[in-house]
C-alpha positions in Angstrom: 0.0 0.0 0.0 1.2 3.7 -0.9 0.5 6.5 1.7 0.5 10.2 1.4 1.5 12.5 4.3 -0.8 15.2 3.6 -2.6 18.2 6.1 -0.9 16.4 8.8 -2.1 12.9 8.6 -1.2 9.9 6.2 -4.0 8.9 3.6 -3.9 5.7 1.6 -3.2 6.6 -2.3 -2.5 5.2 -6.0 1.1 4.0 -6.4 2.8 6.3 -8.3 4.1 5.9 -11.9 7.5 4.6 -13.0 8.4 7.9 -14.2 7.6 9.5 -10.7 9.9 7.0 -9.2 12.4 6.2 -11.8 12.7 9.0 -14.5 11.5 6.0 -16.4 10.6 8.3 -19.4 10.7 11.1 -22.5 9.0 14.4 -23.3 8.7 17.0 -26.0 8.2 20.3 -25.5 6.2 22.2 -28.6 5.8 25.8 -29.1 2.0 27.5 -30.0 2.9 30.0 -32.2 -0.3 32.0 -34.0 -2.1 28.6 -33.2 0.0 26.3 -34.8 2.3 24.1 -33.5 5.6 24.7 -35.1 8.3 22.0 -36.0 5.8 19.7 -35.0 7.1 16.7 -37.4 10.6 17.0 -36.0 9.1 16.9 -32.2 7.2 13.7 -33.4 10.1 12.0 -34.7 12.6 12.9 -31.8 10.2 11.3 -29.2 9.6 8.4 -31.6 13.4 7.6 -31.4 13.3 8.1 -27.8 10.7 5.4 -27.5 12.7 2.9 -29.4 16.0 4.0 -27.4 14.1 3.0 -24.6 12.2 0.5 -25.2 8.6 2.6 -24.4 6.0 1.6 -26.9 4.0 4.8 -27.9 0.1 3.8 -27.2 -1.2 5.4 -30.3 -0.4 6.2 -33.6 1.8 8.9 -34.7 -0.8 10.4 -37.1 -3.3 10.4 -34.2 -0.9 12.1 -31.5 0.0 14.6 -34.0 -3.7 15.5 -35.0 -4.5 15.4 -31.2 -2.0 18.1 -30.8 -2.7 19.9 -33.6 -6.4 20.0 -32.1 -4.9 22.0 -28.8 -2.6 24.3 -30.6 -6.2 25.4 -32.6 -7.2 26.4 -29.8 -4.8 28.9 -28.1 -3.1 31.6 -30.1 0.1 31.3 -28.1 0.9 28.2 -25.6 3.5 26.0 -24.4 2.5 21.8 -25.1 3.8 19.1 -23.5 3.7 15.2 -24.3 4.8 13.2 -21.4 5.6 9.6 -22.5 5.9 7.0 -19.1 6.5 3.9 -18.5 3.7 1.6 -16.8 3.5 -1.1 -14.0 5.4 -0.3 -10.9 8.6 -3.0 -10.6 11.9 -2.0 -9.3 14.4 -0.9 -11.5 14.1 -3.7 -14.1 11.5 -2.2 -16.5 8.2 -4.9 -16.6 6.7 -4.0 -19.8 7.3 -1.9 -23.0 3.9 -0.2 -22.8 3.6 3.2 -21.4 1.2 6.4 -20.0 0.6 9.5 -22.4 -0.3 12.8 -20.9 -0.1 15.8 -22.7 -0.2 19.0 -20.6 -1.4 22.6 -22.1 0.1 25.8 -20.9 -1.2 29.2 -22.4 1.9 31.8 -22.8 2.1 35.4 -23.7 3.1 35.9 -27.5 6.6 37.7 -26.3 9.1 38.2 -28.5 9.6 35.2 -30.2 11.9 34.2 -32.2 14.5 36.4 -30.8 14.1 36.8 -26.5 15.2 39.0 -24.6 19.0 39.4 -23.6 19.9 37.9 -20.6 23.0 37.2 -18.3 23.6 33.8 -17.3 26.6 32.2 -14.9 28.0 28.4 -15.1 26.9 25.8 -13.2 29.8 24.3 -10.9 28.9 20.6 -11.3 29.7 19.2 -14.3 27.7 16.1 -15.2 26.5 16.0 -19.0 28.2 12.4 -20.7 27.0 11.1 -24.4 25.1 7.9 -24.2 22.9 6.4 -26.3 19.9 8.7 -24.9 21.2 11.6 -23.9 20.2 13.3 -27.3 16.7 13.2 -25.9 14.7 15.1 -23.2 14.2 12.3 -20.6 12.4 12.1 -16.9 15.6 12.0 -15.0 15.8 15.6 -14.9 18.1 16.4 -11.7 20.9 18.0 -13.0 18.8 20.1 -14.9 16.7 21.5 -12.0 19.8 21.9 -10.0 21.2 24.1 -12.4 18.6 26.1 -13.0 18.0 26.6 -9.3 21.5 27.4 -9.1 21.1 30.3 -12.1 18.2 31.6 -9.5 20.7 32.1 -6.5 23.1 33.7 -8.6 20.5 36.2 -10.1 21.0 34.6 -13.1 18.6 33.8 -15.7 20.5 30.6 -17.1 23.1 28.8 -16.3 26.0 26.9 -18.7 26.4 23.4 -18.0 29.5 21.6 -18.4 30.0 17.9 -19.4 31.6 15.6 -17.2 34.7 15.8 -19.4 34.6 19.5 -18.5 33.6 20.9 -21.8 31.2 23.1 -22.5 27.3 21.3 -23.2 24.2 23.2 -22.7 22.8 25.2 -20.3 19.8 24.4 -17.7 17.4 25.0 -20.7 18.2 25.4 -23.9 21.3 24.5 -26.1 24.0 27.3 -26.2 26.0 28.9 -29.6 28.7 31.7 -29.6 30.3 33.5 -32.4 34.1 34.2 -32.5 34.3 36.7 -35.5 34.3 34.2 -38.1 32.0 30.6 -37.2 29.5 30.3 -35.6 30.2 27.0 -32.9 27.9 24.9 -30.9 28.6 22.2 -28.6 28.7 19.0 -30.4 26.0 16.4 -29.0 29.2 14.4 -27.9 29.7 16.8 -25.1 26.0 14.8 -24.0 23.9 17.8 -24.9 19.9 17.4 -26.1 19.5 17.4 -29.6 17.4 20.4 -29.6 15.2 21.2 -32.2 15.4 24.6 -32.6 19.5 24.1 -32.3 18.8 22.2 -36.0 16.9 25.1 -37.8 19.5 27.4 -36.5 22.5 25.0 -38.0 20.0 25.3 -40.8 19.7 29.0 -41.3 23.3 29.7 -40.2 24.3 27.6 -43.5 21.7 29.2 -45.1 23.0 32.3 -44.6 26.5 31.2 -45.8 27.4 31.3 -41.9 30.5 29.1 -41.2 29.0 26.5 -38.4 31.4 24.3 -36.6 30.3 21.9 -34.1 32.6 20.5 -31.8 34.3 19.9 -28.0 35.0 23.6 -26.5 36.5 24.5 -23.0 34.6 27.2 -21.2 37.7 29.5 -21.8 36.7 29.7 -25.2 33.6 31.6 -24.4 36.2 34.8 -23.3 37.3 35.2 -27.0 33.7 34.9 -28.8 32.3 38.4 -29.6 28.7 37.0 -29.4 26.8 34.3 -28.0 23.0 33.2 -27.2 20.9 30.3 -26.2 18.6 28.8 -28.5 15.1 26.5 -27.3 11.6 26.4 -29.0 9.6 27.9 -26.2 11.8 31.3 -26.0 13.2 31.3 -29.2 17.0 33.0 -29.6 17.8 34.4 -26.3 21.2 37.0 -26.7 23.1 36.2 -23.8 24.6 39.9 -22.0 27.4 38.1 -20.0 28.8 35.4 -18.0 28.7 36.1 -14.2 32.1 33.8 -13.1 34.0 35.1 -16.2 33.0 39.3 -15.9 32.5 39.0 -20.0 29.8 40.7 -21.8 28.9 40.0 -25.6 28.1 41.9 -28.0 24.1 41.8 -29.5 21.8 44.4 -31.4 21.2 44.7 -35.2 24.4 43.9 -36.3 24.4 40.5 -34.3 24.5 36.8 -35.3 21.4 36.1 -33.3 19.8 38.9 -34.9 20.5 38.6 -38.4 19.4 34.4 -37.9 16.2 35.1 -35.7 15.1 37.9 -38.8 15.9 34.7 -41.6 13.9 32.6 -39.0 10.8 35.0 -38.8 10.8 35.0 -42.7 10.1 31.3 -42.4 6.2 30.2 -42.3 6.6 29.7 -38.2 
């Protein structure tokens, strides 16, 4: 039996779900923009190679999930949608069956800025912990790092925070997947540093080459961020957010008009969002 201490007393309730006590599963995270829900074929096929990473068998078809959403982003001009895929049964660590829980989770959100967010300052995390495996590419349950991260950009005064990989290179930060430009590419962290592959980090590879940008992805030590003249954080909810500064490092970047993040986020609003 499963009891929960609430208002001072225990009550008897319903076990709680694998992801609750494992991380045993994936999400996706889609962005309502003018009541459509944008890159919404790339969300469906990142969680549908999350489910066969992990062995979760998605309870409905792909066609259906995707006309289910596109039913919820009808209704809101502007909102934030998340699919929750879980694991079911209870069981200890071994996993007891393939099939899985679905929830999908509607948040309304004020139109903002998007694409391009506003600046921010962010600091870096002091736990390094990102690793490549074979699902690290994907937005799982097991979330910690994550959260602690964030929370740390919060006591800092911080609006993000730069996470390093266990190897001590730069990865992502708490949210989002980070670029910088140095004068003459445009990097971002390679997904070997263990970072999500995010999609909105692919239509901004995508645009940057576009725009005959030189892109390089690869393994780069924090010091590298003290050369770049520019640098921002890139996610579907916020869009491109122009990062101000670095808190540990007392750097400040360059943004405006004449910016990277501008001139990509201007290409990006062309696009039929």
């Amino acid at each position: 039996m499963w009891y929960l201490y609430a208002k001072g007393s225990w009550i008897e309730t319903t076990p709680p779900t694998r992801g609750e006590l494992f991380g045993d599963g994936v999400f996706e995270t889609i962005r309502i923009w003018r009541g459509r829900a944008l890159f919404l074929d790339e969300h469906l096929r990142r969680l549908r190679e999350a489910a066969q990473v992990l062995s979760l068998r998605i309870p409905l078809a792909i066609t259906d999930l995707k006309a289910s959403i596109e039913y919820h982003a009808n209704a809101h001009n502007s909102a934030r949608v998340k699919v929750v895929l879980l694991r079911a049964g209870e069981g200890a660590y071994a996993p007891p069956t393939t099939e899985t829980l679905l929830r999908v989770y509607v948040t309304p959100l004020s139109e903002g800025n998007f694409p391009l967010g506003s600046p921010q300052r962010v600091t870096i995390f002091p736990t390094a912990f990102t690793t490549p495996t074979p699902w690290s590419a994907y937005k799982t349950l097991s979330a910690i790092g994550y959260v602690q991260a964030a929370a740390y950009a919060q006591s800092q005064g911080c609006a993000d925070a730069i996470i390093l990989s266990a190897s001590g290179h730069i990865s992502e930060t708490s949210r989002a997947n980070l670029f910088f430009w140095d004068g003459e590419n445009l990097h971002t962290p390679a997904l070997r540093s263990g970072c999500i592959r995010g999609i909105f980090r692919g239509r901004v590879l995508q645009i940057a080459r576009q725009l005959n940008i030189s892109v390089k992805e690869g393994l780069y030590p924090p010091e590298m961020l003290m050369t770049a003249q520019e640098a921002f954080t890139t996610n579907v909810i916020q869009g491109i957010v122009p990062i101000l500064g670095i808190r540990e490092m007392g750097k400040t970047f360059r943004t405006g008009s004449t910016s990277q993040a501008e001139l990509i986020a201007r290409a990006l609003s062309k696009e039929d969002l």
